[in-house]
C-alpha positions in Angstrom: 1.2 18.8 -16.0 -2.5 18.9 -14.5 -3.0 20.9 -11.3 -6.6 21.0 -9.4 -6.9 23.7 -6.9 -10.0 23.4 -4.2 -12.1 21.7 -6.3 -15.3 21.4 -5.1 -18.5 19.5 -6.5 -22.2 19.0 -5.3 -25.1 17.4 -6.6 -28.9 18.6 -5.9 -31.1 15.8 -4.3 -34.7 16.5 -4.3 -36.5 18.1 -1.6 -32.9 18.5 0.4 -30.0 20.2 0.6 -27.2 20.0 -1.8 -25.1 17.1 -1.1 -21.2 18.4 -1.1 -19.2 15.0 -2.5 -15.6 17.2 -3.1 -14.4 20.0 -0.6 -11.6 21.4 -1.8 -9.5 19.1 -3.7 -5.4 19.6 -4.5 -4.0 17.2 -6.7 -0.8 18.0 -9.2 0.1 15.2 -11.7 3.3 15.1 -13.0 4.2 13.8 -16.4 4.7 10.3 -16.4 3.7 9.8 -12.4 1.5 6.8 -11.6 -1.2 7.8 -9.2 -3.2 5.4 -7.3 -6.5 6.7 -5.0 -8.7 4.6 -2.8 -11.4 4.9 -1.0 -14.9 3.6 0.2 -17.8 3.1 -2.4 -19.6 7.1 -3.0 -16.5 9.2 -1.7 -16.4 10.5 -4.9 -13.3 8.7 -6.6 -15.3 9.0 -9.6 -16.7 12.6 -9.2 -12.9 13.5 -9.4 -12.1 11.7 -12.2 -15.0 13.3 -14.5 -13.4 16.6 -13.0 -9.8 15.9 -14.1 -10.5 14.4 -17.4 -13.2 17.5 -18.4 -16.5 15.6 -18.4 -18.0 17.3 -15.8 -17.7 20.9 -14.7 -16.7 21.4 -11.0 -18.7 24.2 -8.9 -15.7 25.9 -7.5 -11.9 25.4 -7.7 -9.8 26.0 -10.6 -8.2 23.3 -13.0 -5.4 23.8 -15.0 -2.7 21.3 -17.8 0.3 22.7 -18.4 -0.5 25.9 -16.5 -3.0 26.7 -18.6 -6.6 26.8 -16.6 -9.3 24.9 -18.0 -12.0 25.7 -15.5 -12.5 28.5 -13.1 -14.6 27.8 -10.9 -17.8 26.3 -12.4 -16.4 28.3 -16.3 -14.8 26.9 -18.7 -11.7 28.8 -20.4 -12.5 26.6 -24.1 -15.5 26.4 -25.9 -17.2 22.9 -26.5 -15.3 22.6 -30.1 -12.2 23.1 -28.2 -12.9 21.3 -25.0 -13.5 17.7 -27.1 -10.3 18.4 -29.2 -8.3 18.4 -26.1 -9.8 15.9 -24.2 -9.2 13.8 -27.8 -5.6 14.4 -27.8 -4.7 14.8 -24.4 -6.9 12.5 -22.3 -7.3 8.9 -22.1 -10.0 7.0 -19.9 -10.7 3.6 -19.1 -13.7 2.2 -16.9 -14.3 -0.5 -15.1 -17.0 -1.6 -18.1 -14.9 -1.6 -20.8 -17.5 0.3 -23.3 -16.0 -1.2 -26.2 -18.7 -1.1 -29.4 -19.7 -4.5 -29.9 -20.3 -4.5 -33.7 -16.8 -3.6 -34.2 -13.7 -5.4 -34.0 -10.9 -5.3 -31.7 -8.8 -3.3 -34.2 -11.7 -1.1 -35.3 -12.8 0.2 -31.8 -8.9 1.2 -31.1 -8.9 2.6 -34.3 -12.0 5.2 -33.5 -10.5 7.3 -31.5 -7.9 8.3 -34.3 -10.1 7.9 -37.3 -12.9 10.7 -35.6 -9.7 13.1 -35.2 -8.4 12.8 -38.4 -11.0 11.2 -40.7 -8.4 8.6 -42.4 -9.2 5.3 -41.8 -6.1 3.3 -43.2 -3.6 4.8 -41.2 -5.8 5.1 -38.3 -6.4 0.9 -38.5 -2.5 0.4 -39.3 -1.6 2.7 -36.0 -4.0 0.6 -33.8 -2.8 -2.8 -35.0 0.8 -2.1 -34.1 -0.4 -1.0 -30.4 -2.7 -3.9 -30.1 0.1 -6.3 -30.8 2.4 -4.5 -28.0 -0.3 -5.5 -25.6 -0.2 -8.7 -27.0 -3.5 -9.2 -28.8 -1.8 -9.9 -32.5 -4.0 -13.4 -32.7 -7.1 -11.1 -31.4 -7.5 -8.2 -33.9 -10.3 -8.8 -36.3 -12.7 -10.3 -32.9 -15.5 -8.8 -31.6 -15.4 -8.1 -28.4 -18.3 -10.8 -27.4 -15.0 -13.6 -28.5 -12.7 -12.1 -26.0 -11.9 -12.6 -22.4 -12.7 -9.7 -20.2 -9.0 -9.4 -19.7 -8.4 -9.4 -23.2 -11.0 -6.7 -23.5 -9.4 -4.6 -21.1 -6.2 -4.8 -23.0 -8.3 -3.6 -26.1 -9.5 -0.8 -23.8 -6.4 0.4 -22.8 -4.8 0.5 -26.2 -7.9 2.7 -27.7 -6.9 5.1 -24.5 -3.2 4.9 -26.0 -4.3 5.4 -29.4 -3.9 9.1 -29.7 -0.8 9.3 -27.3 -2.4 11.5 -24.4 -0.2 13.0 -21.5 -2.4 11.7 -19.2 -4.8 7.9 -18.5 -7.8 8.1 -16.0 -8.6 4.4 -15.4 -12.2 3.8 -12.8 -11.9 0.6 -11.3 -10.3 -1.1 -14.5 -9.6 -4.7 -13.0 -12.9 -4.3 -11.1 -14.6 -7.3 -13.6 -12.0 -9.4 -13.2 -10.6 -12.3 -11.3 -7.3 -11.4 -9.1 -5.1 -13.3 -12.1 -6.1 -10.9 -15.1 -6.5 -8.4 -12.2 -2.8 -8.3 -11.1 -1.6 -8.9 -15.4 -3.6 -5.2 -16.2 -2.1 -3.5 -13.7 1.9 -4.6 -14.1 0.8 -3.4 -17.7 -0.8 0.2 -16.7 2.3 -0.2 -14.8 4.8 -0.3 -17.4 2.9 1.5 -20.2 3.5 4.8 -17.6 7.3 4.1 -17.6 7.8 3.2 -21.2 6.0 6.1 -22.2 5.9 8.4 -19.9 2.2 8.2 -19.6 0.8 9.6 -16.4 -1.9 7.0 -14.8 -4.3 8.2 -12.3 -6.1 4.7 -11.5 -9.3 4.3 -9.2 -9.0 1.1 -7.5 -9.9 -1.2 -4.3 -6.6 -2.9 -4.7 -4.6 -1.5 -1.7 -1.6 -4.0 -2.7 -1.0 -2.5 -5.9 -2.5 1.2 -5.1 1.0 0.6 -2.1 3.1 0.3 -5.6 2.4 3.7 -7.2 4.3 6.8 -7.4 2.1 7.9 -4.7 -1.3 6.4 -3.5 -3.8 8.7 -1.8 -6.8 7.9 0.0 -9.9 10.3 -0.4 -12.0 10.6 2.6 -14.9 12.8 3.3 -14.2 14.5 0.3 -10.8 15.4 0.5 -7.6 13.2 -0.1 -5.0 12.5 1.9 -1.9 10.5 1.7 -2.4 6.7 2.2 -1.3 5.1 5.4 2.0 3.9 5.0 
């Protein structure tokens, strides 16, 4: 489903050289394939997830979905209109800060995502209800997100990625606010959202015990990944 080919990333640092963070990375993601990567703080977990999930343009490399490329190399094959209405549809992301708007309720910030794509509100708030309460959050959905627990706003976070069914959920450090408890409870649900749905998960995390659990788990390393340890 999403292929990256030698990517490659650097950032400029004043007065020095550019520092290279990716050197050639391969990664294929298959639909409905739980991928886990770890790796020490500044390898560039995060670098690669911008990458994959379009908001940042790689410097070399090519990056396709559904064999069709995206980037070549540092161009991009869509223009900006058509780069945000994929990564709308097709892409879902959650970070380890949450980022949900606080003057809007639990309901309304899942109900964004939709309501910006299609510009109809009612549907958009009925659609996000029903996924809030299959994440268990019925008795939450009219709170703002200063009255929930940071596990319950995770949950809210996930479900605005799941609003607008995308092949494919980039998740940076997702448990990394929270205690092991609500910790381990997000990922057995990241875990079974990707099965029930058929939802591919590439997940950022420090977690080795449940990273051991995924489809695969790689470890990146001096800008490359490799497969973890067994």
């Amino acid at each position: 489903m999403l292929e990256a080919k030698k990517l490659v990333k650097s950032y400029a640092l004043p007065g020095q050289p550019p520092l290279q963070i990716l050197k050639g990375i391969d990664l294929s993601v298959g639909a409905g394939e739980l991928i886990t990567i770890i790796g020490a703080s500044g390898s560039g977990k995060t670098t690669l997830l911008n990458l994959l999930g379009t908001l940042d343009t790689p410097d070399g490399g090519e990056l396709l979905f559904d064999g069709k490329p995206l980037f070549k190399g540092s161009d991009c094959m869509l223009s900006k209109k058509e780069l945000a209405r994929f990564r709308n549809r097709k892409i879902g992301f959650v970070f380890q800060f949450h980022h949900l708007l606080s003057d809007f309720t639990a309901v309304e910030n899942v109900a964004m995502a939709e309501f910006i794509a299609t510009g109809k509100l009612k549907p958009a708030r009925e659609k996000a209800a029903v996924l809030l309460e299959s994440l268990g959050l019925k008795a939450r959905l009219d709170h703002l997100p200063s009255e929930l627990s940071g596990g319950e706003q995770q949950r809210v976070a996930i479900a605005r990625s799941l609003m607008n069914e995308p092949n494919l959920i980039l998740a940076d450090e997702p448990s990394g606010n929270l205690d092991s408890r609500n910790s381990q409870l997000l990922y057995e649900l990241m875990a079974s959202l990707c099965k029930e749905r058929k939802t591919s998960f590439v997940i950022v995390t420090h977690n080795e015990e449940f990273a051991a659990t995924a489809d695969r788990c790689l470890h990146m390393q001096d800008g490359l990944l490799h497969a973890c340890p067994a």
